[in-house]
C-alpha positions in Angstrom: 19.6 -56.9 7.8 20.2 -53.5 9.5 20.5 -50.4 8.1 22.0 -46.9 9.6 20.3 -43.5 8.9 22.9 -40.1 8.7 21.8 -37.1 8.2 23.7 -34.1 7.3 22.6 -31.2 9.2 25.6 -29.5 8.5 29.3 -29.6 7.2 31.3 -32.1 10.0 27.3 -32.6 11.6 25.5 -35.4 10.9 22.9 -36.8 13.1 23.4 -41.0 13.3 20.5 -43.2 13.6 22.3 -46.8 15.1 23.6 -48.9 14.7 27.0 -48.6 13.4 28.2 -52.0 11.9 24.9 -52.2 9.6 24.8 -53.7 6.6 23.1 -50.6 4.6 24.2 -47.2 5.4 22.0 -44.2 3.7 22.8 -40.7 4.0 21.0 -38.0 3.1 20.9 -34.1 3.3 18.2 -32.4 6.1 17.8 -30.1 3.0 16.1 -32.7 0.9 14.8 -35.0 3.9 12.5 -32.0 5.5 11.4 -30.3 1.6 7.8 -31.1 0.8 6.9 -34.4 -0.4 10.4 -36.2 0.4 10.3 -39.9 -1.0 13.6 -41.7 -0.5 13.5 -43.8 -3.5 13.3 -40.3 -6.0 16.0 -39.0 -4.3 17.9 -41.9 -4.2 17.3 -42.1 -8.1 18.3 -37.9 -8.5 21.6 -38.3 -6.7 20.6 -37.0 -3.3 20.3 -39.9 -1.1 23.8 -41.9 -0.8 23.6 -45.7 -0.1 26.5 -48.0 0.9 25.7 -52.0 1.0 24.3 -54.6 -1.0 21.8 -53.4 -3.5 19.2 -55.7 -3.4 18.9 -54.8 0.3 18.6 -51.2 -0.2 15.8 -51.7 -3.4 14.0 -53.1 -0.6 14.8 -50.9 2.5 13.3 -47.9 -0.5 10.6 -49.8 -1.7 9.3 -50.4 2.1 8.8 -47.2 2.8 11.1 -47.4 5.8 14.1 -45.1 4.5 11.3 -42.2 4.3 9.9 -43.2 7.6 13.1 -43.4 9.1 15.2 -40.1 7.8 12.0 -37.9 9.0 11.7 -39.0 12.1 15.5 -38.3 12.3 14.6 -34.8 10.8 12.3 -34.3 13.2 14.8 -35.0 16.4 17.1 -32.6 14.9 14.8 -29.2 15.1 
């Protein structure tokens, strides 16, 4: 399984983490990704965080920690 980080810094600028023919793709706004105490899965849940792929995959990818992991440290490239 392979999942692809965007981030939208800005309208038509969104930072990609690769690769681009994964099987999950989760976007999320550098608005909610950098705020204090980001957690993917409660944004996921308030509307924030968009997710495109099989479910079970991304309950997963959320419950891992790795979507938090993964959108900072593409937060962190962007500043």
């Amino acid at each position: 399984m392979s999942v692809q980080y965007r981030l939208i810094v800005a309208k038509k600028d969104e930072r990609v983490d690769v690769p681009d023919d994964a099987d999950i793709v989760i976007t999320a706004p550098i608005e909610a990704v950098t705020a204090d105490g980001f957690d993917a899965t409660v944004e996921f849940m308030r509307g924030r965080l968009k997710a495109a792929g099989h479910t079970g995959q991304l309950i997963e990818v959320l419950k891992s920690g790795a979507a938090t992991e993964s959108l900072r440290a593409l937060a962190l490239s962007v500043a």
